[in-house]
Phi, psi and omega in degrees: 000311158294339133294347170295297230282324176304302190299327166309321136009276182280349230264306150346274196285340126016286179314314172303326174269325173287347175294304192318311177295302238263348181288336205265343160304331204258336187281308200289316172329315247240298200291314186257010156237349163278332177286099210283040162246351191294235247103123155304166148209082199245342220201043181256159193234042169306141177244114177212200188241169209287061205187159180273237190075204212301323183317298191321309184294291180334285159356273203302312190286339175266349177286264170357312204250001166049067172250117167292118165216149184283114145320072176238115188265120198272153168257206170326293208298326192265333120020259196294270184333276203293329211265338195244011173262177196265018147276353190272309182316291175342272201293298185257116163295316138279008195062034175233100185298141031266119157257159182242152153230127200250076235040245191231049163252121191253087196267161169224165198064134197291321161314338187244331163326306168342290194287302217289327178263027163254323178327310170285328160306317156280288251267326177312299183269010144088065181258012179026071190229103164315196152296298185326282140008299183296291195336290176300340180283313188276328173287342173295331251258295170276018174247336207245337145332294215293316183306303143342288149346320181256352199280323218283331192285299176294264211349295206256011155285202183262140198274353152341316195281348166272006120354296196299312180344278186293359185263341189232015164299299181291327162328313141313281201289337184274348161276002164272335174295312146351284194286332171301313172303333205248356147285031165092032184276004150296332204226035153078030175255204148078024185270341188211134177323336180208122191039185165324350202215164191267148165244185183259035148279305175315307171309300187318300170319304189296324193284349181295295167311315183292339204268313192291337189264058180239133184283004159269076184181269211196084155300333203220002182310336182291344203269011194222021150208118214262352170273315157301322165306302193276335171294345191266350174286301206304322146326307173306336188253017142341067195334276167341306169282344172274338180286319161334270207317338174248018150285206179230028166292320186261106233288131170271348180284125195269303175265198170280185183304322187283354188262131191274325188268068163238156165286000000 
């Protein structure tokens, strides 16, 4: 009798944990296929101009998440006629390219594109990204911006200014050399900016880094920092983005026209 009742027992909670899974599958479950912000990436649509500049991180990120989309690269002129008819007005909201259109979901800023296919892209694979996470994703997000920002402020200034450049160049990079050591880069970690896996910073970085390693620019800025140096081989060598990269897909004018820090 006391061994019936121990085994009824264990038998009880048994039943209690499996009830406890299958309730908390069914919560997750609940979440990521009920929820009317989830989205395909079924149906995108980028708009940019034949050139990498703001595009370019998109590109790369949806090649990389092996999402199919239409590329349609626009010139000035079809440009200036689209931003100003009265679907344009609509659909880009600053009056600015890059846009992504994802069904009839319409986003602008390359950064919030960016955010919107990595969000989906998890939520695709059943991913989880806490708060912590999300943060640190948002301080790479806005630092490799500012950094960005400023390659662009030269490019399309004078290349005079590049001297000054290159004297506050290693600075920059070294708090990104930084945040890789300090993701377990002592410790066979430091592969990617934020936890294990590439997100859409890293790209966003790399493509930041490739721009700078142009031989009118910072061919060798990397050699004095070997965690950024070997993250940026390892993106590269991304069977999907290498395959981009050696296509004839992949747009060769790096700015607009106006830019000296061109092919």
């Amino acid at each position: 009798f006391i061994l019936y009742m121990s085994l009824l027992k264990e038998s009880v909670y048994f039943q209690l944990a499996i009830a406890t899974l299958l309730l908390g599958y069914g919560y997750f479950h609940f979440i990521y296929n009920a929820d009317p912000d989830v989205v395909t990436l079924n149906d995108i649509k980028l708009t940019y101009f034949p050139l990498q500049g703001r595009g370019e991180p998109i590109r790369l990120f949806l090649k990389y998440l092996d999402v199919s989309f239409e590329d349609i690269q626009v010139t000035g002129e079809e440009w200036q006629e689209l931003k100003n008819s009265e679907e344009g007005k609509k659909k880009f909201t600053f009056g600015q390219l890059p846009h992504l259109q994802n069904g009839d979901f319409s986003i602008t800023q390359m950064n919030a594109i960016l955010a919107h296919l990595d969000r989906q892209a998890r939520r695709r694979e059943r991913i989880f990204a806490g708060e912590e996470y999300l943060v640190k994703q948002d301080q790479c997000a806005y630092a490799i911006e500012d950094f960005r920002g400023r390659l662009g402020k030269l490019a399309y200034g004078s290349s005079e200014g590049k001297d000054e450049y290159l004297e506050q160049l290693p600075k920059y990079l070294g708090y990104f050399e930084q945040i890789l050591i300090d993701n377990d880069g002592y410790f066979g970690g430091g592969n990617y900016l934020v936890d294990k896996h590439i997100s859409y910073v890293d790209i966003s970085l790399w493509d930041v880094l490739d721009k700078h390693l142009h031989e009118k620019l910072a061919p060798d800025c990397l050699d004095d920092f070997p965690m950024l140096k070997a993250f940026y081989s390892r993106i590269k060598e991304e069977p999907a983005i290498k395959s981009y990269l050696e296509s004839d897909e992949r747009p060769q004018q790096i700015y607009g026209s106006r830019a000296w820090l061109n092919n």
